[in-house]
C-alpha positions in Angstrom: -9.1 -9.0 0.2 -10.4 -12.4 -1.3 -9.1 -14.1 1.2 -10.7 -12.5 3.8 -14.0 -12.5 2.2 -14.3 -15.9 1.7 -12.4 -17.0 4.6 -12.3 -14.4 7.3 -15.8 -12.5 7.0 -15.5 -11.6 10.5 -12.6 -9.6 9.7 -13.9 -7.6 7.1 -14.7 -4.7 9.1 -11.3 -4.2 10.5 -9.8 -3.6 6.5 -8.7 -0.1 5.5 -10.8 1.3 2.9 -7.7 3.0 1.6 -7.4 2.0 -2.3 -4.0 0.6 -2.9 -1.2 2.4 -4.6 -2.4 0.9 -8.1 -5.8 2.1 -7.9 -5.2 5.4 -6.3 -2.3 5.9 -9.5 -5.3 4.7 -11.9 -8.0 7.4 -10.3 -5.2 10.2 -10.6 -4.8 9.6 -14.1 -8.1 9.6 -15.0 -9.1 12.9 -12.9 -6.0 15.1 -12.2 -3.5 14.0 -14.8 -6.3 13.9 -17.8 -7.1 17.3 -16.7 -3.5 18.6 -16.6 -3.1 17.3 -20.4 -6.4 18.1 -21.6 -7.9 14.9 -22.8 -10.6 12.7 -21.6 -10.5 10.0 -19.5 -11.7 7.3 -22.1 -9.0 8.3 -24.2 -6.5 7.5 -21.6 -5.5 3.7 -21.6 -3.9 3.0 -17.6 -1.7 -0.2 -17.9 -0.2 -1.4 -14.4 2.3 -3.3 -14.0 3.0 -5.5 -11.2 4.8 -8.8 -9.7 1.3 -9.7 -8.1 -1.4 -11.9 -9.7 -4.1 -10.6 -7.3 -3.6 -7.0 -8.7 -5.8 -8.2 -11.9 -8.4 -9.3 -9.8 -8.2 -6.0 -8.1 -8.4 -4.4 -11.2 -11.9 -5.8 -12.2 -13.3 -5.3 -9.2 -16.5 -3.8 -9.7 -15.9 -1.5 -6.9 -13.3 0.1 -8.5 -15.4 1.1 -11.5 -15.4 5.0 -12.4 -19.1 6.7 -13.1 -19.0 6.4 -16.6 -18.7 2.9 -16.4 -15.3 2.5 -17.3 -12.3 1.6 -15.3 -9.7 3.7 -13.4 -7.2 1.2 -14.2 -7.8 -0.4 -17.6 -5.1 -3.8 -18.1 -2.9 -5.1 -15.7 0.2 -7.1 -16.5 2.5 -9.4 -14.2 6.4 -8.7 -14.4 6.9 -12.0 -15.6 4.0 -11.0 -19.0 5.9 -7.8 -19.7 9.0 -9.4 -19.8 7.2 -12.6 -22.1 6.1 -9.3 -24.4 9.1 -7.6 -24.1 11.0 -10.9 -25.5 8.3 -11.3 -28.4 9.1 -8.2 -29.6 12.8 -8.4 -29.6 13.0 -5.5 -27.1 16.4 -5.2 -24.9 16.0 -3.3 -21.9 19.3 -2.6 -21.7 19.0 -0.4 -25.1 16.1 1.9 -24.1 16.8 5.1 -23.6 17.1 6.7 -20.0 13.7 9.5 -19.1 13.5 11.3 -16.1 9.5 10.7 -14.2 7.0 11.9 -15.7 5.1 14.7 -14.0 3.2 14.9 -12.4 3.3 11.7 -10.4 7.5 12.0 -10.9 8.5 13.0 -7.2 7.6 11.4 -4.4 8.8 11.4 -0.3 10.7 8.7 0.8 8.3 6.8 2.6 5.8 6.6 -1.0 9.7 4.9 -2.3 8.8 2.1 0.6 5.3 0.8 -0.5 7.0 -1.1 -3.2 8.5 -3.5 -0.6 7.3 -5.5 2.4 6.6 -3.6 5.3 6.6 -0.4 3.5 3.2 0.7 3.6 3.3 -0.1 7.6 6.7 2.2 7.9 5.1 4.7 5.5 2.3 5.2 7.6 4.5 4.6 10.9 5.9 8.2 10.4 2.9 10.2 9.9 1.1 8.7 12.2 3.6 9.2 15.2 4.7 12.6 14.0 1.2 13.7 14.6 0.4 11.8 17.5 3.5 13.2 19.5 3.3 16.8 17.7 7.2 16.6 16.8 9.4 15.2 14.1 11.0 12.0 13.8 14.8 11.7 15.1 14.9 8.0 13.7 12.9 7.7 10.4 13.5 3.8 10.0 11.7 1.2 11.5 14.1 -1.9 11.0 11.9 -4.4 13.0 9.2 -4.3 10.5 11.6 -4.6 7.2 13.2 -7.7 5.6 12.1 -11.0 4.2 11.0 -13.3 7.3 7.8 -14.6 6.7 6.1 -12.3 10.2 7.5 -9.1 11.7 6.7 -7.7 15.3 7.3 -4.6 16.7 6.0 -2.5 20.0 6.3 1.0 19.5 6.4 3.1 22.8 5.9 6.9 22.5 5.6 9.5 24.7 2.1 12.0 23.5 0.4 14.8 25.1 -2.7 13.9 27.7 -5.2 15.5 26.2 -7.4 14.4 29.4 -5.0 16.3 31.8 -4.3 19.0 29.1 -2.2 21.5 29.6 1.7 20.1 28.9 0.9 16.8 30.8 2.1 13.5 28.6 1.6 9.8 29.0 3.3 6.9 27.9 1.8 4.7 24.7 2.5 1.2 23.0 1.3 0.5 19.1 1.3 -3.0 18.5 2.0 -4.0 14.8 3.0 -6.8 12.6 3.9 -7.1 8.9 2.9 -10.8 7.4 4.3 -11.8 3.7 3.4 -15.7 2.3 0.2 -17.4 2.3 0.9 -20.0 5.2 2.1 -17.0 7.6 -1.0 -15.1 6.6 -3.8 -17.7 7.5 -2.1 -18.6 10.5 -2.0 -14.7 11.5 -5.7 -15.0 10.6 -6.6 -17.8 12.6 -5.0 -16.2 15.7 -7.1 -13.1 15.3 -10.4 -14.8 14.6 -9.6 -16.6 17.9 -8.5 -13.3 19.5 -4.9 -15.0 20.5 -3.1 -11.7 19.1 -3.9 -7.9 19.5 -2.5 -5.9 17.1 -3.1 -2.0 16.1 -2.2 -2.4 12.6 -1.4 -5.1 10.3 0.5 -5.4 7.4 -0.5 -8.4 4.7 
């Protein structure tokens, strides 16, 4: 989002104003999940943890204030610092004790398991998205071409939907255009090429 500001103002109005996973987690805690236990939401400290730096600028964004002023996610801390804390207070992971999730954020689907890895958030939304577009369920839930570790992934999705300007059972053939970016070089050059409207896309993954 940084990036883009500074960089790529152009593109700002093609971002998704959906909060990310940590932010959404923070605003559930603070609303639904105080509720459910009955305390305030200033007595609830929200610590994320995460493998990515950017998160803590995220964090203090001032956007993501709540309207008392305080935060909806309070600290943020890089794998690499809770393992640094984790060694300065002698603590093995390997001798905790197993816990089942917490409710009531402990179940999920399968596609909320993907946005933890690259691509996932793309697949996640991949299968709602065509299951409501075509008005039938998935017979192949996995969408290989968008998942692994190259630094850019492409895929063209056909589908068959209803015509809604025909109506009646009529249907017409339909393409969705995505990519999934991962790595700061791939990512400025995928911005580049959309500033200079090289590439079309319908939805992109960074």
């Amino acid at each position: 989002i940084v990036m883009c500001e500074k960089l790529y103002p152009e593109l700002i109005p093609n971002l998704s104003s959906v909060k990310s996973p940590q932010q959404v987690a923070g605003a559930i805690i603070k609303t639904y999940f105080a509720q459910k236990v009955k305390r305030q939401p200033r007595d609830i400290f929200s610590c994320s943890v995460m493998p990515c730096t950017a998160k803590k600028d995220e964090q203090a964004r001032e956007a993501m204030r709540r309207p008392d002023g305080s935060w909806d996610v309070d600290c943020v801390l890089t794998t690499r610092e809770t393992a640094e804390v984790f060694k300065a207070f002698k603590i093995r992971w390997e001798d905790l004790p197993e816990e089942a999730p917490g409710d009531p954020l402990g179940e999920s689907t399968g596609a909320a398991a993907l946005f933890g890895v690259t691509g996932g958030v793309m697949e996640a939304a991949l299968r709602t998205a065509i299951e409501l577009r075509t008005k039938r369920r998935l017979d192949q839930i996995k969408f290989n071409d968008v998942r692994g570790l190259n630094g850019t992934k492409e895929s063209t999705i056909s589908m068959v939907v209803p015509d809604d300007q025909k109506g009646g059972s009529a249907t017409k053939m339909i393409e969705i255009k995505v990519v999934c970016v991962n790595g700061g070089k791939n990512l400025r050059e995928l911005c580049d090429k959309l500033v200079r409207k090289e590439v079309f896309y319908h939805f992109v993954e960074l």
